[in-house]
TIZA-589012 format. One record per residue (C-alpha): x, y, z; residue in one letter. Coordinates in steps of 0.05 Angstrom, whole numbers, plus 5000, padded with zeros to 4 digits. Layout:
REM TIZA-589012
XYZA/...
This chain:
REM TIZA-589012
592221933634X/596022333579X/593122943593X/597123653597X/600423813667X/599124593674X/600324613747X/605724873783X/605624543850X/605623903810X/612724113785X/615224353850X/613123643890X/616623273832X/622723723852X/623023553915X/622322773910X/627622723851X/631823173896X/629822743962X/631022123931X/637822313905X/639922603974X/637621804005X/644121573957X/648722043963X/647221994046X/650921284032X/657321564021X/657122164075X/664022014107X/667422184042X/665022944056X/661623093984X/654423064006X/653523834007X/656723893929X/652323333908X/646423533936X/647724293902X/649023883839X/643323523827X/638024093857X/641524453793X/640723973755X/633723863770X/630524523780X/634724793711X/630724183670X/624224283705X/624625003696X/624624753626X/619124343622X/614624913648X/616725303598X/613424773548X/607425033563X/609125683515X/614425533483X/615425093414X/616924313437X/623624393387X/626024833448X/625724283489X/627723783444X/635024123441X/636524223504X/634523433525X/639623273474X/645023683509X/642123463578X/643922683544X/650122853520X/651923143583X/649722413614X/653222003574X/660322443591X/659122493658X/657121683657X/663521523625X/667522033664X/664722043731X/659821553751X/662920793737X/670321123750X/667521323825X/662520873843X/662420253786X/655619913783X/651119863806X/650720563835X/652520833774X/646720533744X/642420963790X/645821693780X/645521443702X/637921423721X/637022143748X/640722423682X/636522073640X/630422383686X/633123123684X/633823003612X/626022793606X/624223413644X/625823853597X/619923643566X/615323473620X/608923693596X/603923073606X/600822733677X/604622113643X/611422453644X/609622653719X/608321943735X/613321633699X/618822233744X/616022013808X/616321183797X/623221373770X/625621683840X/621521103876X/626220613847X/632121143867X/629321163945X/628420343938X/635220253919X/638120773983X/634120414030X/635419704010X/643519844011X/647719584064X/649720264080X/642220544102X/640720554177X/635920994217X/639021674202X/636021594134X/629221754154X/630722544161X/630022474079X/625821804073X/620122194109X/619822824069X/620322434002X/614122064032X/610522784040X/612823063969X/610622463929X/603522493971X/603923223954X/605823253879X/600222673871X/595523013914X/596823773878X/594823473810X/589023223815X/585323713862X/588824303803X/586723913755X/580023833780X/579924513799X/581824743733X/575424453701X/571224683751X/573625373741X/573025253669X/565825113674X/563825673721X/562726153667X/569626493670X/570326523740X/577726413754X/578726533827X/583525923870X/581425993936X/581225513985X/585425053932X/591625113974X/588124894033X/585624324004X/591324063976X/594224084049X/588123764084X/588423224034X/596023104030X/595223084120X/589722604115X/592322054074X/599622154114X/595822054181X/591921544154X/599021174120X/603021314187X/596120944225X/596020354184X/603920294189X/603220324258X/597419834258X/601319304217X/606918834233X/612719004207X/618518444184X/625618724154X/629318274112X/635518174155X/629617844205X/626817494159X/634717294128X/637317094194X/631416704212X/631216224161X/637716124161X/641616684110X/648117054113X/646617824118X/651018344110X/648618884168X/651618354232X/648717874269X/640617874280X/641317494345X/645417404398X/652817484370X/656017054427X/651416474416X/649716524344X/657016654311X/660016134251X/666516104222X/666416654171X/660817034193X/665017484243X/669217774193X/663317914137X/659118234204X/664918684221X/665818944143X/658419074143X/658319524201X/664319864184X/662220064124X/654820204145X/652420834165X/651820624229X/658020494249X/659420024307X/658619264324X/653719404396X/649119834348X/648619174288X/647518864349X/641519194391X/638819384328X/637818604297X/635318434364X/629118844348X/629519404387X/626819774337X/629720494350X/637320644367X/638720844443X/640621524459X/648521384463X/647721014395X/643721694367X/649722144400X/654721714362X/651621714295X/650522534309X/659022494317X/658722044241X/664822464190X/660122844143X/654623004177X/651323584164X/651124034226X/643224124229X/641923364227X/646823354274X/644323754324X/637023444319X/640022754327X/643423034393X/636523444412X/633222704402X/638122394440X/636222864503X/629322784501X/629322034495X/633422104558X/628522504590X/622322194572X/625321544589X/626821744659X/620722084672X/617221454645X/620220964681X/615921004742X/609520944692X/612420354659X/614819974728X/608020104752X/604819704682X/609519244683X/607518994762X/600719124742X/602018674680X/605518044724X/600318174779X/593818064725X/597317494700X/598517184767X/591217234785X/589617004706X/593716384734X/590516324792X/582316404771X/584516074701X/577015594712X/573516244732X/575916744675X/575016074618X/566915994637X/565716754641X/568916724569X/565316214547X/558816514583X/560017184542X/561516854479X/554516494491X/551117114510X/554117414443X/551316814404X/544616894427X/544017674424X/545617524355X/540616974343X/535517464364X/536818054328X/537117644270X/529517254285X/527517964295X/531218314226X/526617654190X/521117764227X/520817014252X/515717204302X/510717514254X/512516914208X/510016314267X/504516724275X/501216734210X/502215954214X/497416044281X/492616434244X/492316014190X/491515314232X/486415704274X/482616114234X/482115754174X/483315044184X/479714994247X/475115564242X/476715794312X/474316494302X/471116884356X/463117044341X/460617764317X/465418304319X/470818064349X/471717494302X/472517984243X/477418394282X/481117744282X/481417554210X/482918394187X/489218294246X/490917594205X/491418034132X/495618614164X/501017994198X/500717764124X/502818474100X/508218544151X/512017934126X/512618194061X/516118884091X/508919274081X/506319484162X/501019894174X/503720544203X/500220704266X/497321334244X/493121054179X/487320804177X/484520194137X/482820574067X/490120944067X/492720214088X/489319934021X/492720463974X/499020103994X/497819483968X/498119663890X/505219393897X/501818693895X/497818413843X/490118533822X/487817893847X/491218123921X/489318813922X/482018583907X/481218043956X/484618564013X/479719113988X/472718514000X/475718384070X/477219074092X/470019354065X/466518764099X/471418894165X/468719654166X/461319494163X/461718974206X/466019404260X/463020014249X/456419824224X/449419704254X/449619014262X/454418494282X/457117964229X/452317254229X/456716604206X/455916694134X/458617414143X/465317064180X/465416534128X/466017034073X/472517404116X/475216694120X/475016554048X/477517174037X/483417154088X/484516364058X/485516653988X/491017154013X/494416634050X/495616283986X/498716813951X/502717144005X/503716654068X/
């Protein structure tokens, strides 16, 4: 777990989520127009320190050592100075957070330390999304901080693994197809992620607040009209003002899960103070196309939506009918699966030896002469089958014996008796008398105790 981080891309995907996650807080405070200097700060900031801790790899750790004590000094002003003047706590706590991160790059030199860097911005990202200021427009940096952190984990261990491999190849030191690998893997497991988030429900906490009865600070998760209380109208209105957002019909639509704004809501947070101009234009780019796949749509979804009250009207209507056929399949299921199971335990093969046993030996209802032995040799191969040993169709009796020295002595030498008295009675001169049938009886008895 400790073990030295030589890898580059590991470094730049650590980059990008500390400088992701940052940009997911200071996206909270985009109307006060300082989201392009902050952003420039902190990628400084960041890529300076981690420039740093790739320089470990060569350089004496005292190096390092130094310049994380200026990087903390430079914290601690900036804390005292800066962050709980401007933005008091507990956002202060979290800028305090990314100093004391840039400070531990500059000696980020162990998978640990890389670990330790990206649960630090998850706690950052957490924090963003869980403020009352976070709405939808987040997701242009929520998303990418999802790819780097796949990324940075997904870079180490393939270079790591493809370190030792290289290692071990008697000097050979080439890298291709590591690149592509590192992408294929880092697609898979986001495809895989986005399926399974697709697949799931998913509950937000203002739901889950509203429905059990909680104040929330976002607006109303409901029907304002009907669901307002003295006091709540006033917190609702601070909330939205102050989210990013913005106005009262988008807290509203929004808490009554529609699950993705509408495109005049998307044109008016595009028209947000402090937006940057690219996120801008992509909001208003979205907005069209939801227009125009909505209209061209809408004929597809009026057609599902008669089909829809049609099917249920005839559901309605044949509600006996549809119940037994059902029931009949459910049935039909059941037994299909009662069969292939009798078959997967051979409960056929099983009854049977019962028969041969009753009949054969109890009852001595053997036919005379040859056919009789043909019988009892058939009874000892059933006997075989149960216990997962058939003989293949191809072999004949002697290459069916050398099979059974997975049993016992006393089983492989009462099979050998009644397949050497089966051949010369089948194949030899004469037919079998009684005695000769008694013998393969006895014989066939004996097995039947030990494997029936």
């Amino acid at each position: 777990m400790n073990a030295p981080l030589n890898y580059l891309p590991a470094y730049l995907g650590l980059f990008a989520a500390l400088i992701l996650a940052l940009v997911c807080n200071t996206f909270l405070d985009i109307e006060y127009g300082s989201f392009g200097f902050e952003v420039s700060f902190w990628a400084i900031v960041f890529g300076w320190t981690l420039l740093l801790g790739w320089r470990q790899r060569s350089e004496p750790e005292g190096s390092g050592k130094q310049k994380q004590t200026i990087v903390l000094l430079i914290a601690f002003v900036l804390t005292l100075l800066v962050f709980i003047p401007k933005w008091g706590f507990p956002r202060a706590g979290i800028y305090m957070l990314a100093m004391l991160q840039a400070a531990q790059n500059c000696v980020l030199t162990t998978r640990r330390q890389l670990h330790l860097g990206l649960l630090t911005s998850a706690v950052m990202v957490i924090f963003a999304a869980a403020h009352f200021r976070a709405d939808w427009t987040m997701l242009f940096y929520l998303i990418p901080y999802v790819i780097a952190v796949v990324f940075t984990l997904v870079s180490e261990q393939i270079s790591r693994h493809a370190l030792n491999i290289r290692e071990s190849s008697l000097g050979h030191t080439g890298r291709a197809g590591q690149g592509v690998a590192i992408a294929a893997a880092t697609s898979i497991i986001l495809a895989l992620g986005a399926v399974l988030y697709l697949a799931t429900p998913q509950v937000t906490w203002p739901s889950l607040a509203w429905r059990y009865g909680q104040l929330t600070n976002i607006g109303f998760v409901g029907d304002a009209d009907k669901n307002e209380r003295p006091g709540q109208a006033g917190g609702s209105g601070a909330g939205q003002g102050a989210s990013a957002g913005g106005d009262s019909a988008h807290g509203q639509d929004a808490s009554r899960g529609s699950g993705w704004p509408s495109p005049a809501q998307m044109r008016e947070a595009a028209k947000r103070p402090g937006m940057p101009e690219w996120q801008s234009g992509v909001i208003m780019q979205m907005a069209d196309l939801d227009e125009a796949i909505g209209q061209a749509l809408a004929p597809i979804r009026q057609a599902l939506e008669d089909f829809w009250n049609e099917l249920k009207t005839w559901l309605k209507e044949h509600r006996s009918a549809v119940i037994a056929t059902l029931l009949a399949m459910i049935l039909l299921m059941l037994l299909s699966g009662v069969v292939f199971l009798l078959r997967e335990a051979r409960a056929g093969t099983w009854l049977r030896i019962r028969f041969d046993y009753w009949h054969l030996v109890r009852l001595r209802r053997y036919s005379p002469g040859r056919a009789g032995a043909l019988e009892l040799y058939c009874a000892m191969e059933r006997l075989f089958v149960v216990h997962n040993m058939p003989r293949p169709a191809t072999a004949n009796v002697r290459e069916f014996l050398r099979e059974t020295t997975l049993f016992g002595d006393d089983v492989r030498q009462q099979a050998t008796d009644l397949a050497t008295l089966f051949e010369r009675y089948r194949y030899g001169p004469t037919p079998p008398d009684q005695s000769g049938l008694e013998q393969m009886r006895r014989l066939y008895r004996g097995l039947f105790d030990r494997l029936g």
